[in-house]
N, C-alpha and C positions, 0 to 999 in steps of 0.2 A: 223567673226566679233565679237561674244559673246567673244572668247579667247582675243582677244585684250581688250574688255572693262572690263573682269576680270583681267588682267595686270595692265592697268589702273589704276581701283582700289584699286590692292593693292600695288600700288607704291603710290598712292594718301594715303592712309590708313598708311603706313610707316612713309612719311614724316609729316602726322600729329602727330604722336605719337612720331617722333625726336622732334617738336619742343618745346621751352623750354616752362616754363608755365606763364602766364600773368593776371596780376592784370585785372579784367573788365573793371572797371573804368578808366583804362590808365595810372594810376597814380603809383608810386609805395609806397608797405607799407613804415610806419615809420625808422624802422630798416633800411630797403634797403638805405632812402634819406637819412638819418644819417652818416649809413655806421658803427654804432656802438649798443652795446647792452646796456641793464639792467646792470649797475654796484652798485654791495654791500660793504661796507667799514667798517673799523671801527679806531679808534683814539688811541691806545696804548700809547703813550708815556705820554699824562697827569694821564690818571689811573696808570702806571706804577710809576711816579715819587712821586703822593701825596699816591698811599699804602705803597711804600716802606717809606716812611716820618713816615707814620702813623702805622706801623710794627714798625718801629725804637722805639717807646713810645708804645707799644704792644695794639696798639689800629687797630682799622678795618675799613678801607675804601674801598668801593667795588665800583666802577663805569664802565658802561660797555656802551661805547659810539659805535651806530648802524647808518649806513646812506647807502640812496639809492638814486642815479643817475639816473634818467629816462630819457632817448634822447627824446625829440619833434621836432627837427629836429638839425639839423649839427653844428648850435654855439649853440644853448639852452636848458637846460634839467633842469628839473624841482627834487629838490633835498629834498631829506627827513630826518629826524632826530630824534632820540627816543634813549633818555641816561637816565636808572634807575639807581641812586642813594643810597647808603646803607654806613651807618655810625654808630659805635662807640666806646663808649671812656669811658674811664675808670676815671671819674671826682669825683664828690664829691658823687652825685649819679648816676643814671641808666641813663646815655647822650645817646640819640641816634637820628637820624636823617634818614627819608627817602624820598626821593624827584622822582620829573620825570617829565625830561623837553622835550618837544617834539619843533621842529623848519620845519616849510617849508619853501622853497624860490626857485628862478630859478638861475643856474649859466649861466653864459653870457660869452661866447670865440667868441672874436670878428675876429680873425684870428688863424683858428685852422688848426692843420697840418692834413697829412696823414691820420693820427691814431685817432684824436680827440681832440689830447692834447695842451695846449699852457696854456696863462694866462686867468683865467679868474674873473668877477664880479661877485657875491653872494648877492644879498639883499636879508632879511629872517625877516620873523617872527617868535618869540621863545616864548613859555609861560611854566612855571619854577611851581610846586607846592609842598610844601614839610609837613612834620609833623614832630615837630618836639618833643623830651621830654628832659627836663634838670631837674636841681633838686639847689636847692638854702636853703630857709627855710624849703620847702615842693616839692616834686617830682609835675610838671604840663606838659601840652602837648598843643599844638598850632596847627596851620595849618597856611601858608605862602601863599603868590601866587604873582606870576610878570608876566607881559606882555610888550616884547620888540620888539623894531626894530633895527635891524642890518645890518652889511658891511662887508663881508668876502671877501678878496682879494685874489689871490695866482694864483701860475704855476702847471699843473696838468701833469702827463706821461701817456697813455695808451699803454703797452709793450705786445702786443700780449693780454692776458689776466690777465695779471697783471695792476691794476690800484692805482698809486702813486701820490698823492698831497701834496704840503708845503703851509699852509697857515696860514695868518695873518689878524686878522677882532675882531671888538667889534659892542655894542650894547647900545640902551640909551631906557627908556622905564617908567612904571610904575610899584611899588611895594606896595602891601598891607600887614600889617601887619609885618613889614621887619624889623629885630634888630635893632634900632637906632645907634650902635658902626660899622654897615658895608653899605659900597656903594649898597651892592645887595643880594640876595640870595645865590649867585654863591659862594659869598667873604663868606657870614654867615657859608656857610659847611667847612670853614677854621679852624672853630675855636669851640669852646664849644658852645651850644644852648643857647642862652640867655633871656630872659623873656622881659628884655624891647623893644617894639617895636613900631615901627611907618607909615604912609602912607606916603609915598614917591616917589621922582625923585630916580630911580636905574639907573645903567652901572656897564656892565663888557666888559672884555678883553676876547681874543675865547684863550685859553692855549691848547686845543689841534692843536698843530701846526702841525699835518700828519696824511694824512686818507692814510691807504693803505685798499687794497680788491682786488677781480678779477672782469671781465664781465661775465657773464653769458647769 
């Protein structure tokens, strides 16, 4: 009898250790109902196009746009953004500018494939703060600041671990302290720092139209 209930055992003891392993709560984690991870990205082709602009007149513009995807579940994930700024220019004197605009918002895939990927809706909040120095009669230095709300639109790919989006989205918002000669801060790094300014209705336009990165 004892032989058999050691049998028992350890075929009872087997199959517990085959079977696979289980949320408590019944539920399964994040990841799992998603079906997708943590994606990191970043926006190349507007850095690429206004340094090369700005190399062209041997001047320096550095922008290094950062963004993170976070699944809360299967269409929504909640998306993050931190683009440091660094500017300048060889004017009448010492122009430089350095800015750092941080954005959160959720993206919305209202019918998403497979993978994750399809169209999806981005509503965000973005606030913009720069310093800025230009030189006129006498060399002076300011500090800027905007606060917006935006609408980023687009079609996203999730290729195994490569993560690819095209999108198109602007913002409308409030600016303190913002050159009277531009619509916003965004537009102000365009151009040479300027001294007159004013409190204002801002907008811009999103010109980095591609985030690529992977999932991790």
């Amino acid at each position: 009898m004892k032989r058999y209930l050691v049998v028992a055992a350890c075929l009872m003891a087997g199959a517990a250790w085959a079977q696979p392993e289980t949320v408590v709560s019944g539920e399964p984690s994040p990841s799992t109902a998603s079906g997708r991870s943590v994606m990191l990205w970043t926006e190349p082709l507007g850095p690429l196009l206004l340094g090369s602009f700005y190399a062209s007149n041997r001047d320096t513009y550095l922008m290094v746009p950062l963004g993170a995807n976070v699944p809360l579940s299967r269409e929504l994930d909640l998306v993050l953004e931190l683009t440091p700024i660094w500017i300048r220019q060889g004017c009448e004197g010492p122009c430089k500018s350095q800015a750092l605009a941080l954005a959160v918002g959720t993206a919305w895939t209202p019918q998403p494939g497979t993978s994750g990927g399809g169209f999806f809706l981005q509503p965000k909040l973005v606030g913009v703060l720069t310093r800025d120095t230009g030189a006129d009669n006498e060399v002076w230095t300011t500090t800027r600041g905007q606060l917006s709300v935006g609408l980023d639109l687009g079609y996203r790919l999730n290729l195994d671990r490569l993560f690819l989006a095209f999108v198109l989205g602007g913002s409308v918002g409030m600016g303190w302290n913002v050159q009277e000669s531009t619509p916003s801060i965004f537009f102000s790094l365009m151009g040479w720092p300027e001294r007159r300014s004013t409190n204002k209705a801002v907008w811009d336009l999103n010109v980095n139209l591609v985030r690529i990165g992977g999932s991790f």
